[in-house]
C-alpha positions in Angstrom: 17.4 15.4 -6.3 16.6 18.8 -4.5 15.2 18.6 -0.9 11.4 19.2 -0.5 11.4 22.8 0.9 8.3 23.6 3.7 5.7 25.0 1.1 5.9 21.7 -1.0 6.4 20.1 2.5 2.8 21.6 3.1 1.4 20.7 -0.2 2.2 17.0 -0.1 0.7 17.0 3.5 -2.6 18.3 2.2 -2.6 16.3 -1.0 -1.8 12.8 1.0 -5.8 13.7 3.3 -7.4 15.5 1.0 -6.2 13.7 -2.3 -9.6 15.4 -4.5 -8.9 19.5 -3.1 -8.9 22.2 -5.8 -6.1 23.3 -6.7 -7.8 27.0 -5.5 -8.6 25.4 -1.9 -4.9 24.1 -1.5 -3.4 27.1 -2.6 -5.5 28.9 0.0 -4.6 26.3 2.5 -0.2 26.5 1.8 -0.6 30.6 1.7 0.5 30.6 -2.7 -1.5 32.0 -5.5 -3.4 28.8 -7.5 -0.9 29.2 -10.1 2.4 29.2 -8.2 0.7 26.3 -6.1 -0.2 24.4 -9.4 3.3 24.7 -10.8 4.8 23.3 -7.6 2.3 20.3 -7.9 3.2 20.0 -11.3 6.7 19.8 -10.8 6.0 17.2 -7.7 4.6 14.8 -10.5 7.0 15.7 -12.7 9.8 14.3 -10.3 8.0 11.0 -9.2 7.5 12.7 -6.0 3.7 12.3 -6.3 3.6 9.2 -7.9 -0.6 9.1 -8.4 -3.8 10.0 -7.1 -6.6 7.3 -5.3 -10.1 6.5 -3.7 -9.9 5.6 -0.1 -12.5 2.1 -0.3 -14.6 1.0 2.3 -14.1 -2.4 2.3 -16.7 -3.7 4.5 -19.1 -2.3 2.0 -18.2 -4.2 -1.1 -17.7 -7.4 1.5 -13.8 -7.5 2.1 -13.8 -7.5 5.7 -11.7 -9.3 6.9 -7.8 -8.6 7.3 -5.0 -10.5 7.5 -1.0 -9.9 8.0 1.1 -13.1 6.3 4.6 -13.1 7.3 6.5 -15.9 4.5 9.6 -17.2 5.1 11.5 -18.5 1.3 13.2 -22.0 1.2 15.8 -20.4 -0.4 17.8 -17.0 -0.1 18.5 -17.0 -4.4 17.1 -13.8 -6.0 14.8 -15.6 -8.3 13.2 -17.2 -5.6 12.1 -13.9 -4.2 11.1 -12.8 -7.9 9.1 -15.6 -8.5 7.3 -15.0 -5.3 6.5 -11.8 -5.7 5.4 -12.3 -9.4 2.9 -14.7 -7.8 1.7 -11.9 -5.2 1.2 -9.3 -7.9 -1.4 -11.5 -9.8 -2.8 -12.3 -6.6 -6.3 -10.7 -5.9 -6.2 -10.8 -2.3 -2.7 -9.1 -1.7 -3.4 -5.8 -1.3 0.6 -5.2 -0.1 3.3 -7.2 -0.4 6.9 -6.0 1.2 10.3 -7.2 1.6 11.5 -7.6 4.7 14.4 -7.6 7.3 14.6 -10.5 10.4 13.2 -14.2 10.5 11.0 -14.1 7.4 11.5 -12.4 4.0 7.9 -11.3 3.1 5.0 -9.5 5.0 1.9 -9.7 3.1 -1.8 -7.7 3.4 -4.6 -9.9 3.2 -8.2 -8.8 2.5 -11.0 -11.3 2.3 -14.9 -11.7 2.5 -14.4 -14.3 4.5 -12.0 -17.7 6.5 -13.1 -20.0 3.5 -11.8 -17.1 1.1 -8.6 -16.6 3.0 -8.0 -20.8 3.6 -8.6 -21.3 -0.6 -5.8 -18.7 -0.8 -3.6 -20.0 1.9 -3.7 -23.5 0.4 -3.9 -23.0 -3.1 -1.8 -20.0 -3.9 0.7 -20.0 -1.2 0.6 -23.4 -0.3 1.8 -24.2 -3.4 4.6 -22.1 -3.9 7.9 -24.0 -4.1 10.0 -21.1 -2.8 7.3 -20.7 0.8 8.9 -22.7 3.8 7.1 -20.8 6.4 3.9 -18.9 6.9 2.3 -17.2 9.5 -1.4 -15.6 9.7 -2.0 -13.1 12.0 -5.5 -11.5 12.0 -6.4 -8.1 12.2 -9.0 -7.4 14.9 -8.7 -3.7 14.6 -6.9 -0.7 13.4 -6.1 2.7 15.8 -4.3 4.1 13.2 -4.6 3.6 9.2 -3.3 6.3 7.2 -4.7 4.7 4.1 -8.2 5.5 5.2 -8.1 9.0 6.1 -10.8 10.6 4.2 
């Protein structure tokens, strides 16, 4: 795959804050005519390299307040056990991300609630049943300094 030169360097910066520009207004903004600039964002999606395009939510205004990091550690180290899991987190409302990762655990999970009772119902009866969970770990989110995802 080519390297992303500075101009589509510049475009994808843009694109990732200001998901909704014109194509007229990022044009202006990475110094290309709006059809040059719309054949190089074109050709971005056309390689995956923009996979998609999304609303940034507010989720203390439809009641989802409340997040929580879950590091899961597997009973077992085969590769369907780690399928199986994250099958289950995919169908899982609450999971907003779900990643694979390096150390004492295997999973790190994003939690979003309205509330504990919400969060406890899904602690007990999604991942407290899971035969392949041997370990989990909540960790609340008092606060965020820096969230990319919510850069409007």
């Amino acid at each position: 795959m080519r390297s992303i030169d500075a101009i589509n360097s510049q475009i994808l910066s843009v694109l990732e804050r200001e998901g909704r520009i014109s194509n007229t207004d990022l044009a202006t903004k990475v110094s290309l005519s709006p059809s040059a600039c719309l054949r190089r964002v074109q050709e971005l999606e056309r390689r995956g390299v923009i996979k998609g395009y999304r609303a940034v939510i507010d989720r203390a205004v439809i009641g989802e307040v409340i997040t929580i990091f879950v590091t899961v550690g597997l009973s077992g180290q085969l590769k369907q056990d780690a399928l199986d899991f994250e099958r289950a987190m995919s169908v899982a409302p609450v999971v907003k991300e779900c990643h694979n990762i390096t150390g004492s655990v295997e999973y790190l999970l994003r939690v979003e609630v309205q509330d504990l009772a919400t969060y406890k119902e899904f602690h007990s009866n999604v991942l407290g049943v899971l035969s392949q969970v041997s370990s989990m770990t909540s960790h609340i989110c008092l606060g965020s300094s820096k969230d990319v995802r919510n850069l409007v």
